[in-house]
C-alpha positions as CSV (number, residue, x, y, z in Angstrom):
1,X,-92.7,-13.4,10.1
2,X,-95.6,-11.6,7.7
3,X,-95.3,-11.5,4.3
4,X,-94.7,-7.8,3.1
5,X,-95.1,-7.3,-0.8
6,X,-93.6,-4.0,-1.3
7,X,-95.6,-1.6,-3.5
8,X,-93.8,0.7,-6.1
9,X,-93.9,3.8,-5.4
10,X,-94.1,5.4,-8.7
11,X,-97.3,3.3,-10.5
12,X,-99.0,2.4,-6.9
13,X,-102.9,4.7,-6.6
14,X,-102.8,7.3,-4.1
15,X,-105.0,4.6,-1.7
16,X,-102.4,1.8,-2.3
17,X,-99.8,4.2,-0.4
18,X,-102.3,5.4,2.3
19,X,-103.1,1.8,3.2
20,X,-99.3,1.6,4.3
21,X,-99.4,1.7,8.5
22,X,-96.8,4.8,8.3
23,X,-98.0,6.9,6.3
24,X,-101.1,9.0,7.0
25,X,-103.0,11.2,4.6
26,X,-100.8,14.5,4.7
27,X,-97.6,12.2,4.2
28,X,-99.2,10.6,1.6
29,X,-100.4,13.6,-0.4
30,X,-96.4,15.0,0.2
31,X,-95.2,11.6,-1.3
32,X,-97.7,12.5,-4.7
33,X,-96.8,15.9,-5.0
34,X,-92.8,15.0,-5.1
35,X,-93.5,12.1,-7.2
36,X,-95.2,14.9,-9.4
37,X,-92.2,17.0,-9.2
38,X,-89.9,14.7,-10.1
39,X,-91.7,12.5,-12.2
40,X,-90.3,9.2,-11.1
41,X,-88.6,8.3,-8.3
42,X,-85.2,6.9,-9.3
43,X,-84.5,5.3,-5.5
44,X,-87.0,4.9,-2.9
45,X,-83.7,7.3,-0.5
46,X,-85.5,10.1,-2.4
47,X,-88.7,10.2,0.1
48,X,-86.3,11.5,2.6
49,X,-85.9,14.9,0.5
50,X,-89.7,15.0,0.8
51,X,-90.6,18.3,3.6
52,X,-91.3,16.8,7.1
53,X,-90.6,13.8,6.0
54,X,-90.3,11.2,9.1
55,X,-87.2,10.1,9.2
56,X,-87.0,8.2,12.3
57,X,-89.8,6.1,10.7
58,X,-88.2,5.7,7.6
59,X,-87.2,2.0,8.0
60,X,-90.7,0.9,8.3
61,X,-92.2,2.8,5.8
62,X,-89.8,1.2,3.2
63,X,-90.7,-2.5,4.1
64,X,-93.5,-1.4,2.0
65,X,-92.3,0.8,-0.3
66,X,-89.9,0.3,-3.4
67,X,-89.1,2.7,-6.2
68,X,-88.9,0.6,-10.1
């Protein structure tokens, strides 16, 4: 198996989420603009009250992604 080191969500640069296999640049710049709303994402659940967010690849994206 490959080696996934997650990323936190709330302190990782816009290009540090891009470069996740999931997510492509509109999904990204939705992720920023709730983590702007919000200010800091308490649990990494919370991308799934982002608008349009994919749930049905939800699973994968968070092998990537963590909220600290």
């Amino acid at each position: 198996k490959p080696i996934i080191s997650k990323i936190n969500v709330n302190t990782a640069s816009f290009k540090d989420v891009l470069s996740n296999p999931y997510i492509d640049y509109n999904l990204c710049k939705k992720i920023f603009e709730f983590r702007d709303e919000v200010a800091e994402l308490q649990s990494i659940e919370e991308l799934k009250n982002i608008e349009g967010f994919p749930l049905d690849k939800y699973k994968r994206i968070i092998l990537y992604l963590e909220a600290k």
